[in-house]
N, C-alpha and C positions, 0 to 999 in steps of 0.2 A: 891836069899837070901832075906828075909825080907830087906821091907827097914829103910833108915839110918835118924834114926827121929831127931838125934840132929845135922845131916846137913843142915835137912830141915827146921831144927827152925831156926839156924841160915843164912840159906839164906833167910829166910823169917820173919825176925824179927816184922814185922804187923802183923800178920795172925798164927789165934789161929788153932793148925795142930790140931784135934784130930785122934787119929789113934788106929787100932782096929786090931790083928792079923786075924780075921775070924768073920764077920758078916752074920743075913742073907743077907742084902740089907743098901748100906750108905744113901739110901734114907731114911729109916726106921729110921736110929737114927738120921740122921738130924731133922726129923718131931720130935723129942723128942727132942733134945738139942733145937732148933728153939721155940720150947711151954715152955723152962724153960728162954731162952732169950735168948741163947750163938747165937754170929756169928762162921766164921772161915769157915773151909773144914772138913770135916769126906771121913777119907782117910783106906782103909781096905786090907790087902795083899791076904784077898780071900772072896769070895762075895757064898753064898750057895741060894742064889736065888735072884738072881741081878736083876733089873727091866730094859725093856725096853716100848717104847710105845705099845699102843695098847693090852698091857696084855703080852707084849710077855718076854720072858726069855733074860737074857744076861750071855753065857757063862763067867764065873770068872774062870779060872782056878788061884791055888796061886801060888802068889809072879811071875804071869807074865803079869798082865795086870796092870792098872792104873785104879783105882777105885774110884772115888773120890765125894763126891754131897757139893758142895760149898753153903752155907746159906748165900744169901745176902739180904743185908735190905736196898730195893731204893725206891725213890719217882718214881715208876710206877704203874698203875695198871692192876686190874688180866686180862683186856683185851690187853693189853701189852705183853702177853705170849708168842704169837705167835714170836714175831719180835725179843725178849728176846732170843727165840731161834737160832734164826736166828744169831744175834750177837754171842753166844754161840759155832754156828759152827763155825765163823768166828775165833772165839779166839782158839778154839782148831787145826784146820788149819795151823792157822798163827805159835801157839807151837811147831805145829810136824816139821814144815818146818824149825823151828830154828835149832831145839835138832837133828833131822835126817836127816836133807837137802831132804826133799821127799816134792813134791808136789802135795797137795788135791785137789780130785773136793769133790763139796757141792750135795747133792742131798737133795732136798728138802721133810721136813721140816727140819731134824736133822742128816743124817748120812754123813760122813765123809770118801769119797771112796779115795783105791790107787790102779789103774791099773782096775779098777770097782769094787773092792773088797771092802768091808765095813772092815775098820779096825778102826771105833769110832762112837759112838754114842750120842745122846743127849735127858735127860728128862727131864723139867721142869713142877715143879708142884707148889700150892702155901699152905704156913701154918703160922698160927701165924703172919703177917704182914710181912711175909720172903719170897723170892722166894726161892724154892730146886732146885738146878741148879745140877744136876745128868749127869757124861761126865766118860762115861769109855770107854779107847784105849785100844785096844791089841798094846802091846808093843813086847815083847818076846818070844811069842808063835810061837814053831817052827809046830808047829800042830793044826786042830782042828774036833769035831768029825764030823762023815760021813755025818751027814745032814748039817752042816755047812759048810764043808770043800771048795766046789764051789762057793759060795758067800763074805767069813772072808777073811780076809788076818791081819797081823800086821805089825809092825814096820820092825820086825827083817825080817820079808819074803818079805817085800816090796825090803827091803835097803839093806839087805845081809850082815849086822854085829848086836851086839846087841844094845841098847840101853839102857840111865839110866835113872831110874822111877824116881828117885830123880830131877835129873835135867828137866826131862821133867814138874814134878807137878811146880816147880819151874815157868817154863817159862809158865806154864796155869796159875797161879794163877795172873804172870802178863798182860797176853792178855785179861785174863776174868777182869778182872778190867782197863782194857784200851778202850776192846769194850762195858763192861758198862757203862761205864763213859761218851762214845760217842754217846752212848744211850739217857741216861740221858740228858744229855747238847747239843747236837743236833738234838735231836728228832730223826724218826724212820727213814727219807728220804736217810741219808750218808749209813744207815745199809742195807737198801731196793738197793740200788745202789749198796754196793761192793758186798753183797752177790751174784747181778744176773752176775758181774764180773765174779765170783770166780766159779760162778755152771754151768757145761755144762747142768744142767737140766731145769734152768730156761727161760728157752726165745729158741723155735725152736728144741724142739727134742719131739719126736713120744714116749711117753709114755701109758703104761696103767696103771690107777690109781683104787687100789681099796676099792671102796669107800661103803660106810653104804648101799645104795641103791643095791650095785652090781658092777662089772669092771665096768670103761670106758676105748675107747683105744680114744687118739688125739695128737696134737701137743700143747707144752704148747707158752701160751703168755706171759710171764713175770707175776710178782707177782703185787697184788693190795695193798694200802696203808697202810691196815690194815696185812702185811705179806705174804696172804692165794696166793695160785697159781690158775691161768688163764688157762682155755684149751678150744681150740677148736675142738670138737669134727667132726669126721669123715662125720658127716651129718651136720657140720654148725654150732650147737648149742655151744653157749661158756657157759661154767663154770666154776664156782669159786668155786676148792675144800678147805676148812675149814680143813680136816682130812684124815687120808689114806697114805697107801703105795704106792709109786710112783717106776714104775721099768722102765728100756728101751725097746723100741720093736725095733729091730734092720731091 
């Protein structure tokens, strides 16, 4: 069922909900609300060409995922991106684990696995003096299609009952504003630390990363100051990947 917008205003009596039955992308009208001046969340019960990184598509089916690009307006800048993200997994993590008692690994730079399955993701981009903070879960989805199906997973497949999109936007709206805030007022060092906590990806696993030049395969070394991840590759050489899908070689 569509969700329940005057619960969500009143659980969130800060925070300007804008909400939309059917967009292309909440990323799209944030970049428009964002250039007229409005903050808030642009929140949509179905996404017809949802963005993820790297150009890539984000299944929306409606009224079962959580769709949400939050517009926030912080003293960082646009090379902050990276680590911005990184908080961003952090907080949508911490929300699933409130609302569905499931526990996330991070995989680096933005998605958000259960059981290895990507059930959330994260896009940051920058407009108007705003960051678009772009974080849609599959919540409810007891399905998905055949080139997906091995990789997605949701809430409801993870945990074995459903869950509520209400409650869950709820508890992001307060982690994303708790790990900005530690952002902000602590610099990047607290986020650089629980992140490599939280990610079996970041320090010690056999990844191949594919990156602008071509794969690499290595073992990663933890993240550098600026976010970006460490790998040592199979002949010695270390790099520092900036961009790219990162997967497990088992």
């Amino acid at each position: 069922m569509p969700l329940d917008l005057e619960a969500l205003r009143r659980a969130l009596p800060g925070l300007v909900v804008h909400w939309f039955p059917r967009v292309t992308s909440t990323m799209d009208v944030a970049a428009r609300l964002a250039s007229a001046g409005e903050s808030g969340v642009v929140v949509a019960d179905e996404q017809t060409a949802g963005r993820g990184r790297l150009g890539r598509c984000w299944h929306s089916e409606a009224e079962a995922g959580l769709y949400a690009t939050f517009i926030l307006r912080l003293p960082l800048r646009p090379e902050d991106t990276p680590v911005l993200t990184l908080a961003l997994a952090l907080a949508t993590g911490e929300a699933i684990a409130r609302v569905a008692d499931l526990a996330c690994d991070l995989r680096w730079p933005n998605d958000v696995l259960l059981d290895g399955k990507k059930c959330a993701g994260i896009l940051v981009e920058t407009a108007e003096a705003a960051f678009l903070a772009g974080i849609g879960i599959n919540v409810n989805h007891t399905r998905f299609p055949q080139e997906l199906a091995a990789h997605a997973t949701s809430l409801r497949l993870a945990g074995g009952r459903p869950c509520s999109r209400e409650r869950l936007l709820v508890e992001l709206a307060r982690t994303v504003q708790a790990f900005t805030r530690m952002l902000v007022e602590g610099g990047s060092q607290p986020i650089l630390e629980m992140f490599s906590r939280a990610s079996s990806f970041a320090k010690g696993r056999r990844v191949r990363v594919e990156a602008q030049a071509g794969p690499v395969e290595g073992i990663t070394e933890g993240l550098d100051t600026s976010g970006f991840l460490r790998v040592r590759t199979e002949r010695g050489e270390r790099l520092l990947v900036r961009s790219g899908g990162v997967r497990p070689l088992e």
